[in-house]
VEXDREN-2710 file (C-alpha; in Angstrom, 1 decimal):
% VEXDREN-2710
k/r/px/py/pz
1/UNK/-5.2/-4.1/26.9
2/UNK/-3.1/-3.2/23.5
3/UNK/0.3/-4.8/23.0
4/UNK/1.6/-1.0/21.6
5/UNK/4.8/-2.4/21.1
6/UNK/3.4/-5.5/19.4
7/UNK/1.8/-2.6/17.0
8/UNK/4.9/-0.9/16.6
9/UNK/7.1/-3.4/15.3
10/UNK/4.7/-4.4/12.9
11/UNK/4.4/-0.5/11.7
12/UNK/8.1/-0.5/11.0
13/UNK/7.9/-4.3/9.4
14/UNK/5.5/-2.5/7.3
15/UNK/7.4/0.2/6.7
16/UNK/10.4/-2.2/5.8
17/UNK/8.7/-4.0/3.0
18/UNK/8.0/-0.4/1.7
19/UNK/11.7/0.7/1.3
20/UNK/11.7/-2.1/-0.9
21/UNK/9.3/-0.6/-3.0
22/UNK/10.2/2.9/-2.3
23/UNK/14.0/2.3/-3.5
24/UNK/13.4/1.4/-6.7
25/UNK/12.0/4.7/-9.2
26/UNK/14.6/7.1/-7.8
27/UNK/17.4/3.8/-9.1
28/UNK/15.6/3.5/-12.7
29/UNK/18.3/5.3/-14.4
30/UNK/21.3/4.1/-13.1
31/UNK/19.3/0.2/-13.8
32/UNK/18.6/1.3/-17.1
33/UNK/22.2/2.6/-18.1
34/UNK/24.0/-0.4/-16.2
35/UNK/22.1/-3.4/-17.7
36/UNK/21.0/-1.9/-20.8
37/UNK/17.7/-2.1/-19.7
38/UNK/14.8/-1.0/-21.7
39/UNK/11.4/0.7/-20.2
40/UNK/9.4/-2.5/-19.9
41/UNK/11.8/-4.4/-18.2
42/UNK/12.1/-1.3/-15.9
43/UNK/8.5/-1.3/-15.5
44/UNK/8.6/-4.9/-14.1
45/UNK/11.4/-4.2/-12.0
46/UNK/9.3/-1.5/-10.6
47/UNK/5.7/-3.4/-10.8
48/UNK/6.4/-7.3/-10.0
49/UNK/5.5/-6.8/-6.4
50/UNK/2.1/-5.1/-7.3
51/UNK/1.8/-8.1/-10.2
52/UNK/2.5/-10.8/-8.0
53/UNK/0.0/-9.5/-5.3
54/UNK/-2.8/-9.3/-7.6
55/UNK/-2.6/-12.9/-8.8
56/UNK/-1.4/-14.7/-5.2
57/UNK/-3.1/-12.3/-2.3
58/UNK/-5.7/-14.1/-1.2
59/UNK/-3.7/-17.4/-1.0
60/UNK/-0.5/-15.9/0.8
61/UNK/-3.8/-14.1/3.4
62/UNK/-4.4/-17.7/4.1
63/UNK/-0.8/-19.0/4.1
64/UNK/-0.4/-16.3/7.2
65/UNK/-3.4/-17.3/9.0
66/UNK/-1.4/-20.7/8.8
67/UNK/1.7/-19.7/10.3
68/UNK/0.3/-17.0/12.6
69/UNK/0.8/-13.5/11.5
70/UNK/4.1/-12.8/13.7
71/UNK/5.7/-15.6/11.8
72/UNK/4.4/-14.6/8.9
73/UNK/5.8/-11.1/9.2
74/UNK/9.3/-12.8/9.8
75/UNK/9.1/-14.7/7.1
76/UNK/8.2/-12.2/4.8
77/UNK/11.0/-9.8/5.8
78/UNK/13.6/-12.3/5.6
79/UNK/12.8/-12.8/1.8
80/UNK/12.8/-9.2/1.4
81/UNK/16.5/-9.3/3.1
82/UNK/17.4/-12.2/1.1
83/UNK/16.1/-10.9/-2.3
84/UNK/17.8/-7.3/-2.0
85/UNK/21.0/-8.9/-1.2
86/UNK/20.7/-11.3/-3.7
87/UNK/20.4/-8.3/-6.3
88/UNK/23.1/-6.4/-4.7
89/UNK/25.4/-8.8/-6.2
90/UNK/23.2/-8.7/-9.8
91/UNK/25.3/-9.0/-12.9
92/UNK/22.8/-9.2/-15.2
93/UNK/18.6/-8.5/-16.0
94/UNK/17.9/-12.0/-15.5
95/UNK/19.1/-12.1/-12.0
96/UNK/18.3/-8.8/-10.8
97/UNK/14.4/-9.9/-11.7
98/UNK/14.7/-13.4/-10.1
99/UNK/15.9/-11.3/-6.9
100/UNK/12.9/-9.0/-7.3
101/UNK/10.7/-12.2/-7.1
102/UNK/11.9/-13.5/-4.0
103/UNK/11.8/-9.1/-2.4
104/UNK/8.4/-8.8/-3.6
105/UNK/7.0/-12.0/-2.4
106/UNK/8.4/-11.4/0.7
107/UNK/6.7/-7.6/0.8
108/UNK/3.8/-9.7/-0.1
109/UNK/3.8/-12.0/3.2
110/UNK/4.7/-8.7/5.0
111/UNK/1.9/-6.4/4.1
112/UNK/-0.8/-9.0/4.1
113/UNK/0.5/-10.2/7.8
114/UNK/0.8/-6.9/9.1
115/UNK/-3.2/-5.6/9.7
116/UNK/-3.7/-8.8/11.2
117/UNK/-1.0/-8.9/13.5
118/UNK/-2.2/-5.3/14.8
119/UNK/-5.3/-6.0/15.3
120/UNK/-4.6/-9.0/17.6
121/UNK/-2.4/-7.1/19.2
122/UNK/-5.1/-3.6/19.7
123/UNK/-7.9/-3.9/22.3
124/UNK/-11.5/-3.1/20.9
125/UNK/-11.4/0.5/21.8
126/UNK/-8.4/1.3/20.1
127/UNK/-8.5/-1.1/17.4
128/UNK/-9.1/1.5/14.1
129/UNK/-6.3/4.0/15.9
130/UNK/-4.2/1.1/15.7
131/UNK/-5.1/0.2/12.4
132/UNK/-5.2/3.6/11.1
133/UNK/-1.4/4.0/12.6
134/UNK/-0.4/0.4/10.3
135/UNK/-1.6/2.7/7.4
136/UNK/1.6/4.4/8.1
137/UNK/3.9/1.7/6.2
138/UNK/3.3/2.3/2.6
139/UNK/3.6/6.3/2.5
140/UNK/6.5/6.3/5.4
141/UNK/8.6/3.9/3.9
142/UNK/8.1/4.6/0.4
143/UNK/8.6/8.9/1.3
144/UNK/12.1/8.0/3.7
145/UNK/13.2/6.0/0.7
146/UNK/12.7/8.4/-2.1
147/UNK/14.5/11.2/0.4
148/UNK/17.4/8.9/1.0
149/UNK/18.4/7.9/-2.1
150/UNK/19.6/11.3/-3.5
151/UNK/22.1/10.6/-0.9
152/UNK/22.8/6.9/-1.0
153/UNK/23.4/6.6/-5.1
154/UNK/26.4/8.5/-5.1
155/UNK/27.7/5.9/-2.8
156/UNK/27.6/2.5/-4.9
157/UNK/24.9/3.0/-7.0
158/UNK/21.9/1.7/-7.4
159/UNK/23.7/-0.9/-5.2
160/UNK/23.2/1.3/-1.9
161/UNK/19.5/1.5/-1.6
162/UNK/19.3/-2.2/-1.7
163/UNK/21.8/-2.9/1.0
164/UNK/20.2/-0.2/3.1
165/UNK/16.9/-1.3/2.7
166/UNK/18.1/-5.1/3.6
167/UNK/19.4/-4.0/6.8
168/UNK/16.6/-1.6/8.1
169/UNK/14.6/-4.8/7.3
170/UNK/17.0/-6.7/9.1
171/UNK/15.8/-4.5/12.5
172/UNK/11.8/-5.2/12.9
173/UNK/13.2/-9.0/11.9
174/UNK/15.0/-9.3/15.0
175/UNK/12.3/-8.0/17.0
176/UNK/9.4/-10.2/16.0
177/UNK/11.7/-13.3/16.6
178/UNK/12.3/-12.2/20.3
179/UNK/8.6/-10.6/21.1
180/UNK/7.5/-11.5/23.8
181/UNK/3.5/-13.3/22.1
182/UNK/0.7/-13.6/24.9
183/UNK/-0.5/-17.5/25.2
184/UNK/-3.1/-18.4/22.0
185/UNK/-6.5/-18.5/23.4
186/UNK/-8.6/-21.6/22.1
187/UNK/-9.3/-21.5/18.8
188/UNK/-12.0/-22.3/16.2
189/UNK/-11.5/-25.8/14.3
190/UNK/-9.1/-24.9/11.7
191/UNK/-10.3/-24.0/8.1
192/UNK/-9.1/-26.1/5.1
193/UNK/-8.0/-23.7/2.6
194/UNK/-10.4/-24.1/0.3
195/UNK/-13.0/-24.1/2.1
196/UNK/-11.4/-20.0/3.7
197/UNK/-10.9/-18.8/0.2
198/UNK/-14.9/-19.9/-0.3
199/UNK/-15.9/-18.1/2.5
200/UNK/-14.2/-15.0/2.0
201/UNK/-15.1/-15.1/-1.4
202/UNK/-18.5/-15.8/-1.1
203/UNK/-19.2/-12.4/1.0
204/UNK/-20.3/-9.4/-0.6
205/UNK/-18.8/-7.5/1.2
206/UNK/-15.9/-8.9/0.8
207/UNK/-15.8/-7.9/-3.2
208/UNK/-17.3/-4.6/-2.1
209/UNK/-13.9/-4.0/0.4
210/UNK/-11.5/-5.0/-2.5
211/UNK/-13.0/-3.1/-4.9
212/UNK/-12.9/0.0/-3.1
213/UNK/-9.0/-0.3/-2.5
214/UNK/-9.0/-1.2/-5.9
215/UNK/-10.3/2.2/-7.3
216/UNK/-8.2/3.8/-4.6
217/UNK/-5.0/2.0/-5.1
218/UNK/-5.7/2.6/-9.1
219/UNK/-6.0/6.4/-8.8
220/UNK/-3.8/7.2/-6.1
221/UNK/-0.8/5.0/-8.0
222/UNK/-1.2/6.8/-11.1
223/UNK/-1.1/10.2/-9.5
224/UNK/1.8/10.0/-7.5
225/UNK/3.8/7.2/-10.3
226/UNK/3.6/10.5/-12.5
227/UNK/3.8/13.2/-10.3
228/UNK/7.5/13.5/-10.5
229/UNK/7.3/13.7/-14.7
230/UNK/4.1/16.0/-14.6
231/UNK/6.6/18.7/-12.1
232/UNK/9.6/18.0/-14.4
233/UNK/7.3/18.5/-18.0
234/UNK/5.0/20.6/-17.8
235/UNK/6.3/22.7/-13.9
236/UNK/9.8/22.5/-15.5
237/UNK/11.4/21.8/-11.6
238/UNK/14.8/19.9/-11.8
239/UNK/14.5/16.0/-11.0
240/UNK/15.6/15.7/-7.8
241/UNK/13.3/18.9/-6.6
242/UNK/10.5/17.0/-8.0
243/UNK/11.5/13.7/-6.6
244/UNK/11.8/15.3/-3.2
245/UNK/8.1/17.3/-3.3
246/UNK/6.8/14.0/-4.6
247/UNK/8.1/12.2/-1.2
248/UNK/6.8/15.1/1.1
249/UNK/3.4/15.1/-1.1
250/UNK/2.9/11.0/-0.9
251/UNK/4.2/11.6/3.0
252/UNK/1.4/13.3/3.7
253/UNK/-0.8/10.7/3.0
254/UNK/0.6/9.2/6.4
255/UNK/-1.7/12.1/7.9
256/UNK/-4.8/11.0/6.2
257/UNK/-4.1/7.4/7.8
258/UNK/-3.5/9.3/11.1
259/UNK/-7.0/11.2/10.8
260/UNK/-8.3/8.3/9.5
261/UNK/-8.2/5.9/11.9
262/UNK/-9.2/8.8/15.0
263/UNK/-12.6/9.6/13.1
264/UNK/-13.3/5.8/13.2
265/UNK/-12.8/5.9/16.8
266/UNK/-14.9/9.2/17.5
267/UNK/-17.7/7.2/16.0
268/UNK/-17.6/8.5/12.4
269/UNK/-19.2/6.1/9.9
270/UNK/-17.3/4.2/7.9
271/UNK/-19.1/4.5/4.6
272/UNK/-18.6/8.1/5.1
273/UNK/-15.0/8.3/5.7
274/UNK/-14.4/5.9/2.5
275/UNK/-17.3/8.6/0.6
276/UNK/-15.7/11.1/1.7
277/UNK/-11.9/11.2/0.0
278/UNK/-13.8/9.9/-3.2
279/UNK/-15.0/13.3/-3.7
280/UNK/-11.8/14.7/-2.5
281/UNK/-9.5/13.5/-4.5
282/UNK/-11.5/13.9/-7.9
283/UNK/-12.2/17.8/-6.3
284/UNK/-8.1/18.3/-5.7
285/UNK/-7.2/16.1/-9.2
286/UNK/-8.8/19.0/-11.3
287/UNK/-6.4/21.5/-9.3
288/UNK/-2.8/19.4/-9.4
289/UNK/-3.7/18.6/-13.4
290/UNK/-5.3/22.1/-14.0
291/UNK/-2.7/23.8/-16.6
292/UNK/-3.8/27.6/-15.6
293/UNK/-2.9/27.2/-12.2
294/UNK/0.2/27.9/-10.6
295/UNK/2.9/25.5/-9.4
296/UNK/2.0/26.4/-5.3
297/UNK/-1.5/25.8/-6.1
298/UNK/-1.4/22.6/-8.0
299/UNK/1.1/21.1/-5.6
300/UNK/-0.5/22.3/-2.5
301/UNK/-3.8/20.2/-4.4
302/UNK/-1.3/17.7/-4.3
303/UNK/-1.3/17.5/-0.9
304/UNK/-4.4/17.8/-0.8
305/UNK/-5.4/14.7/-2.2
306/UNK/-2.6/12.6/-0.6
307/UNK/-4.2/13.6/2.9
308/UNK/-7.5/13.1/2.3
309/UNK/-7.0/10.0/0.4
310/UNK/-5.6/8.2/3.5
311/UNK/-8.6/8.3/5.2
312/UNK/-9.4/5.5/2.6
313/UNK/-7.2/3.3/3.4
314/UNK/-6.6/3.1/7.3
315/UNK/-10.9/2.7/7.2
316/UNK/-10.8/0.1/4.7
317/UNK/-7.7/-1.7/7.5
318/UNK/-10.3/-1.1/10.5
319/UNK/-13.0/-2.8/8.4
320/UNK/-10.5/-5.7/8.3
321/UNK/-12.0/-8.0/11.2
322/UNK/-15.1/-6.5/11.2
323/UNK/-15.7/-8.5/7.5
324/UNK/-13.9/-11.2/7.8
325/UNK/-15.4/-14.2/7.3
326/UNK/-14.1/-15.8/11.1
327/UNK/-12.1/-14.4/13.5
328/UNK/-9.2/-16.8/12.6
329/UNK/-9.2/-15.6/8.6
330/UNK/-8.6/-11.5/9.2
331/UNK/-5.4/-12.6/7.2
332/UNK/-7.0/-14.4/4.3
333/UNK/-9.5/-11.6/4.3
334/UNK/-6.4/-9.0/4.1
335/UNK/-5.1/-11.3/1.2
336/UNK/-7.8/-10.7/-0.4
337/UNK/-8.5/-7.2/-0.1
338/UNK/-5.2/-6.5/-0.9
339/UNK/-5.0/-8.2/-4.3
340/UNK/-8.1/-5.8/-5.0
341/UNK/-5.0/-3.1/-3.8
342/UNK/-2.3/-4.6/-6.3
343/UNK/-5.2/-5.0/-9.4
344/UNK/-5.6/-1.4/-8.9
345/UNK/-1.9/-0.9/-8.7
346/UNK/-0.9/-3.0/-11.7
347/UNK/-3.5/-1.4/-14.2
348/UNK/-4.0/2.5/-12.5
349/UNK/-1.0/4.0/-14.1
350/UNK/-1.4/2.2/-17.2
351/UNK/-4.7/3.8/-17.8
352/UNK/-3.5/6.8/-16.9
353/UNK/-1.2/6.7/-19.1
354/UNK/-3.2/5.6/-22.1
355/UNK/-5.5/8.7/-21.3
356/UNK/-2.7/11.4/-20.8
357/UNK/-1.1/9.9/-24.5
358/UNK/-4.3/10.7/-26.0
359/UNK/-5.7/13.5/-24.5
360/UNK/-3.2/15.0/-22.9
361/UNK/-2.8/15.7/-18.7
362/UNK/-6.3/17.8/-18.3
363/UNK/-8.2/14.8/-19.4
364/UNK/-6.6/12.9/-16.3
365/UNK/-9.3/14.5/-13.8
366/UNK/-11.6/12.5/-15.6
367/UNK/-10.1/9.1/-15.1
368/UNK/-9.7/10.5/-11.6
369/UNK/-13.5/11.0/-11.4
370/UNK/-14.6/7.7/-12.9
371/UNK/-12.6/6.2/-10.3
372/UNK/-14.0/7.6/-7.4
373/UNK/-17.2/7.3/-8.7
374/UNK/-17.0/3.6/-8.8
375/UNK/-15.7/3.8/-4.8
376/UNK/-18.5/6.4/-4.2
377/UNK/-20.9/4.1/-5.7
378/UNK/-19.5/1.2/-3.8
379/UNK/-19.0/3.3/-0.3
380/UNK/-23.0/4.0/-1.2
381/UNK/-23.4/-0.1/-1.3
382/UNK/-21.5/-0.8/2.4
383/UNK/-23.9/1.5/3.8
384/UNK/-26.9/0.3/2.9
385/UNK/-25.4/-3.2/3.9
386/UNK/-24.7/-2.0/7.9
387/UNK/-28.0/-0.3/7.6
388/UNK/-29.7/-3.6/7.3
389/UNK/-27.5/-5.5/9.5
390/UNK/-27.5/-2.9/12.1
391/UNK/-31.9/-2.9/11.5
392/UNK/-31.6/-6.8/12.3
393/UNK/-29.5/-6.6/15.0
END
């Protein structure tokens, strides 16, 4: 039977870790003017959790399969607590970054915990709804942050989105502690942790998994990091109007996760539902970048391609312990496909923005394209891979 309130609390500890994330554009300028701040350092501020995950996620995967996922998830939020508090009180860039270290690793814990956790707690039979309803945390938390904070900086600042984002973390927290956990069942013979990263890392499919997340996570980033300065620049919106159709545009990526994770139960394959928003979101990225089409139709594209790109992501979370090595690594697997995530993360806008400095926004469909042709081609790969298994079985 599925622990749905086991699944819940983990959604909104997801969710959580991704006001920590979420806060932090929309307080850019006020950073900027207070410390002096230049763009790079910004950028960091912005980036470190993304960094950090895409040099340590497969070793914090296995660090949760250690401490079991539900401590895990505790763990991780209290260092996202601790970390915005800590740079609640920052005085100057040093410690407002050493704070973001602590946040981000514990968003890191979090997010890598959290697929796990729900898939313990989902029967087999609802197993990718439940996943596909964890894919809810990164465009929730990150949309009810961005709509917030034209609210909360007036307050205190920059200042305000940390402390609120400390105490709604403070919430799933509590509830993890006292959840109630069923007994363990017996166990396989632990795995040393060399010997997990091996095996995860040794499976093709495992590098096929990452890598789709990776072209994904580089592609959707780089839209949606520069959505707000394509409306303001070239749609010539005000900046909170195009900070606010940026968060209803990334919310609707929740939908795609939604959608995403009922196909999967109705039987649909997987290959297809990770083929499918490769062609898309390169379709709906020659629309939102399209300079001859009006501002309804470019951001209704916009939502476009934020819904059908979730159906990537809550398939790639159902795959999660189908591929994993042993039952007892779906966390070092998650690790590992989420440093594939952050990669993408890190490097997506970057190339965008290399691309758009040269050749201006139309030639962004094109990175868009390349992209998704990489997770086509990949998507293309995993099936013939469950062909064959499916033929031996």
């Amino acid at each position: 039977m599925t622990r749905w309130a086991h699944v819940a609390v983990a959604v909104l500890g997801g969710m959580a870790a991704a006001m920590h994330i979420g806060k932090v554009p929309p307080a850019i300028p006020l950073l900027r003017a207070e410390f002096d701040m230049s763009l790079v350092q910004a950028g960091w501020v912005m980036g470190l959790a993304s960094a950090l995950g895409a040099v340590s996620g497969l070793i914090i995967g296995r660090l949760t399969d250690h401490l079991t996922h539900r401590w895990s998830m505790v763990l991780g939020l209290a260092l996202a607590l601790a970390g915005s508090l800590i740079g609640t009180a920052s005085t100057s860039v040093p410690w407002l970054m050493a704070s973001r270290v602590i946040e981000s690793f514990g968003i890191i814990v979090t997010v890598v915990a959290g697929p796990a956790l729900v898939s313990s707690a989902a029967a087999p039979g609802n197993r990718q709804v439940a996943l596909g309803i964890w894919g809810l945390w990164l465009p929730v938390g990150v949309a009810a942050m961005m709509l917030l904070s034209p609210a909360l900086l007036p307050l205190w600042g920059w200042r305000s989105s940390w402390l609120v984002a400390s105490l709604v973390s403070l919430v799933p927290l509590i509830a993890l502690v006292f959840l109630k956990m069923p007994a363990p069942l017996a166990t396989l013979r632990p795995v040393p942790l060399l010997a997990a990263l091996k095996l995860t890392a040794a499976r093709t499919t495992s590098w096929i998994i990452a890598g789709i997340f990776l072209t994904y996570s580089a592609s959707f980033m780089a839209v949606f990091g520069f959505l707000p300065t394509l409306l303001t620049e070239r749609m010539h919106l005000g900046l909170n109007t195009a900070s606010v159709l940026t968060a209803f545009a990334v919310l609707a990526n929740a939908v795609g996760n939604v959608l995403g994770g009922i196909f999967a139960r109705l039987g649909a394959p997987r290959w297809l539902l990770i083929a499918l928003p490769c062609v898309l979101m390169s379709a709906t990225a020659l629309l939102v970048f399209g300079d001859s089409h009006s501002l309804a139709l470019r951001y209704t594209a916009s939502v476009l391609y934020a819904v059908s790109g979730g159906l990537l992501p809550a398939t790639i979370m159902g795959a999660l312990p189908v591929y994993a090595p042993r039952g007892d690594l779906v966390g070092t697997f998650s690790g590992f496909v989420m440093q594939g995530s952050n990669i993408g993360q890190c490097f997506g806008p970057m190339l965008l923005a290399v691309i758009v400095a040269s050749h201006g926004w139309t030639a962004a469909p094109a990175y868009i394209a390349a992209m998704m042709s990489l997770g086509l081609a990949l998507a293309l790969r995993l099936r013939q891979i469950e062909n064959r298994t499916h033929a031996l079985a």
